[in-house]
N, C-alpha and C positions, 0 to 999 in steps of 0.2 A: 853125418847122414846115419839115417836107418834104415833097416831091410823088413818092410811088411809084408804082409802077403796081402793082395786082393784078387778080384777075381777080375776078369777084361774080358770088355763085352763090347765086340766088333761089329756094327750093323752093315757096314758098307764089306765087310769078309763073307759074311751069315753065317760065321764059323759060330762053334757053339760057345758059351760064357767057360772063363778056364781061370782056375787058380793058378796064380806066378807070385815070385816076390818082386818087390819094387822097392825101389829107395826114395826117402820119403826125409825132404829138409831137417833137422833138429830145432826143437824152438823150446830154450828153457830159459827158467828167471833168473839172472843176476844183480843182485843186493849190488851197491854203492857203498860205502860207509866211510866218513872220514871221521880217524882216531877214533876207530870200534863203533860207530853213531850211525845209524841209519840215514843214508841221505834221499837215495833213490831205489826205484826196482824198474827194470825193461825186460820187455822179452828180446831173445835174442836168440841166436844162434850159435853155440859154443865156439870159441877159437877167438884167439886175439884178443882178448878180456880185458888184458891190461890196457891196449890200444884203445879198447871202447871206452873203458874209465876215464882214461888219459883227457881222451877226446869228449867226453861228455864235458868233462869239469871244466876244459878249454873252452867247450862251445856254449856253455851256462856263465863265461864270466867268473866262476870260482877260481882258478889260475890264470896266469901269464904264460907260460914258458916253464921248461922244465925245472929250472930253478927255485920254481915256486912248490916243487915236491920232492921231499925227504925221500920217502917211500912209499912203493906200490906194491901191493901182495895178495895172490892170492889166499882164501884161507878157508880152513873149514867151516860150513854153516852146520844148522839145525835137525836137518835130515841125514837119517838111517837108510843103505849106506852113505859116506856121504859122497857129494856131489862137486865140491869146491865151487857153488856156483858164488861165489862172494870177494869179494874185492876190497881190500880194506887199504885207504891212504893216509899218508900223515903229511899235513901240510907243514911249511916251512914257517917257523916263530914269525915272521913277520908279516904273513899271508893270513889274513881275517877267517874266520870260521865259517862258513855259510850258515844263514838265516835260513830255518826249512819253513817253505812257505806250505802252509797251511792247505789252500788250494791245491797244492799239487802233492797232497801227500798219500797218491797212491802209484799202481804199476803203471808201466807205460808200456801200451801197446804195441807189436811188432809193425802195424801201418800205421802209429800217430806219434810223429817224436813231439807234438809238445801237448800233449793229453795230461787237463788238469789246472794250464797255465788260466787264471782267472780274467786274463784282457789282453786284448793285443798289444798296449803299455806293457806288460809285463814279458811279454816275451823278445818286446824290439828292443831284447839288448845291444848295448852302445860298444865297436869293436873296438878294441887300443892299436887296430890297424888300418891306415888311411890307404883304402884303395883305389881310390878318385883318379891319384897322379900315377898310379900305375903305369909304365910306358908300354906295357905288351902289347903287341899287335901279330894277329897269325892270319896266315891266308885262309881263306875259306876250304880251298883244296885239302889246306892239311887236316883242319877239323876234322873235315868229310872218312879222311883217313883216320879217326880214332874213334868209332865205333868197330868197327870191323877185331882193331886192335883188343877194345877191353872184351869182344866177346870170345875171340881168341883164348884169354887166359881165363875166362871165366870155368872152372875144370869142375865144381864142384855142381854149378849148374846143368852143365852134361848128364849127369847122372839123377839128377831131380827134378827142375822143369822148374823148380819153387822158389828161388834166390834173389833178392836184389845185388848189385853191384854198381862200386865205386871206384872209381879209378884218376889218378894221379898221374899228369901228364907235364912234361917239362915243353919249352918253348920250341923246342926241336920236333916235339911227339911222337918221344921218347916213355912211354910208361916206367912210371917209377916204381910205381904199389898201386895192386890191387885186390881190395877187400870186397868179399860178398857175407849175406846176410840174409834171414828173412824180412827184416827192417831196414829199408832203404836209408833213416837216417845214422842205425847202428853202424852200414856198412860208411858211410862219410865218418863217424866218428872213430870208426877206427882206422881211416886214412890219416884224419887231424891225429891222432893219439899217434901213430905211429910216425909221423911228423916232428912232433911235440918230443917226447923220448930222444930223435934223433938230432934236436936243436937245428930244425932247418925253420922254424918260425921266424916272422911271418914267410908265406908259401908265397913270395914275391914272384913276378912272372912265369906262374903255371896257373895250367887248367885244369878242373877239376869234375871228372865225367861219369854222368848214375846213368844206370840203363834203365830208369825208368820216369817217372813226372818229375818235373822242377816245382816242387813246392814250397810255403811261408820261409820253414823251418832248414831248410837246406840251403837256400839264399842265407839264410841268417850263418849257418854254421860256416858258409865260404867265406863270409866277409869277417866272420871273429878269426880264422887263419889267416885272413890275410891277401885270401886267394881272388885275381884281377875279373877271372872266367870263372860261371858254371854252365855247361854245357849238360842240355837230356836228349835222348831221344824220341820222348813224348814230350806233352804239353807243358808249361807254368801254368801258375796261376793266377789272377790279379794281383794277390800281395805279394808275392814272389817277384813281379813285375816291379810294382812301386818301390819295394825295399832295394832293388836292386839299381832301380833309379835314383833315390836317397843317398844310396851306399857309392856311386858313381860304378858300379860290379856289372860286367858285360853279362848277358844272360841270354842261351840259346836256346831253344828250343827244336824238337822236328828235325835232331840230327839223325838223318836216314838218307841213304843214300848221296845222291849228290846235291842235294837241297839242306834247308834249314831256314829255322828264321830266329832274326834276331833282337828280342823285345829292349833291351837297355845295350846304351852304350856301345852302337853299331860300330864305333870310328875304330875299334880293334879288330874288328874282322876284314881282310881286303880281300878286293876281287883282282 
């Protein structure tokens, strides 16, 4: 967070315009690089960095599991003073290099995690985890009970208004981790990354819950963890939809209150 000053202008007080300070989200670049090489740039929200990385490379198909990484560092960039907004990995001798696609070789916006990708072929990467046979099943009740939860621990949002959030829920809903973000997909990636780090891959029967839309790219990143559920509290979208029918990945939506709806793979939710 940061502390700006604006001025606040109340029409329904008719008090007069007043200068205050306000705390205002963080949104800076972080470089990607595997073995010093540029791989990628996102906006983000400083914190958990490594988590983000972790989580990116995870949900791009570049790694498996933590196994597949040496090391993760942050390190100094190019900027006076500097910032350490960079992240530099060395993948493991028998882990392939990534191919930097050409198409995608710019930043990635804090609302578009896959800004650049050239075809929906290229983005519907293929998970090495089958979550079809997933046996989870949770009651509707309890769902209903986990938004209340991640907004709870949402602490940093309090003070901003500006944040997406992600959160990690076990089959009890029990929250495990929760990451926010100005980037709804950053803050998923650094649920996956810090998953990933902790060798609980694949995130076999939990749910996995954004406080905001269920979109393409976020379907996509639950099913390369692993994970059976994603749950929003606003909308999907069509392909969020389809993928999650493909993927066999339960997919909710309109978790508010004591309602919801549920576009794929309804047979995990009971009444």
């Amino acid at each position: 967070m940061n502390r700006r000053p604006v001025v606040r202008i109340d029409l329904e007080t008719g008090e007069a315009p007043r200068r205050r300070p306000d705390h205002v989200a963080a949104e800076e670049p972080l470089e990607i690089r595997i073995a010093r090489k540029p791989l990628a740039v996102t906006m983000r929200t400083p914190g958990r960095d490594l988590d983000l990385a972790m989580g990116f490379l995870l949900t791009e198909g570049i790694v498996g599991g933590a196994a597949d990484v040496v090391t993760a560092q942050l390190c100094a960039g190019d900027q006076t003073p500097n910032t350490y907004n960079v992240v530099d990995v060395t993948l493991a001798p028998d882990v392939p290099a990534p191919a930097v696609d050409p198409t995608r070789a710019f930043t990635t916006t804090s609302s578009c995690g896959v800004c650049g990708k050239a075809s929906i072929d290229a983005v519907r990467t293929r998970s090495r985890f089958d979550v079809s046979g997933d046996p989870l099943t949770l009651p509707a009740a309890m769902l209903a009970d986990l938004p209340p939860k991640l907004r709870a621990a949402q602490r940093t949002f309090d003070h901003t208004g500006g944040l997406h959030a992600a959160g990690l829920f076990s089959r009890d809903g029990e929250l495990l981790v929760l990451r926010e973000d100005v980037g709804r997909h950053n803050a998923v990636d650094k649920v996956i990354g810090w998953a990933l780090r902790e060798n609980r891959l694949p995130l076999t029967g939990h749910v996995l819950l954004v406080s905001g839309r269920a979109g393409f790219e976020l379907t996509q990143k639950a099913w390369m963890a692993g994970i059976p559920m994603l749950a929003a509290v606003s909308a999907p979208s069509t392909l969020a939809v389809e993928l999650a029918e493909e993927a066999g990945l339960t997919l909710v939506g309109f978790l508010r209150g004591q309602s919801m709806n549920v576009y794929a793979e309804a047979r995990r939710v009971t009444v």
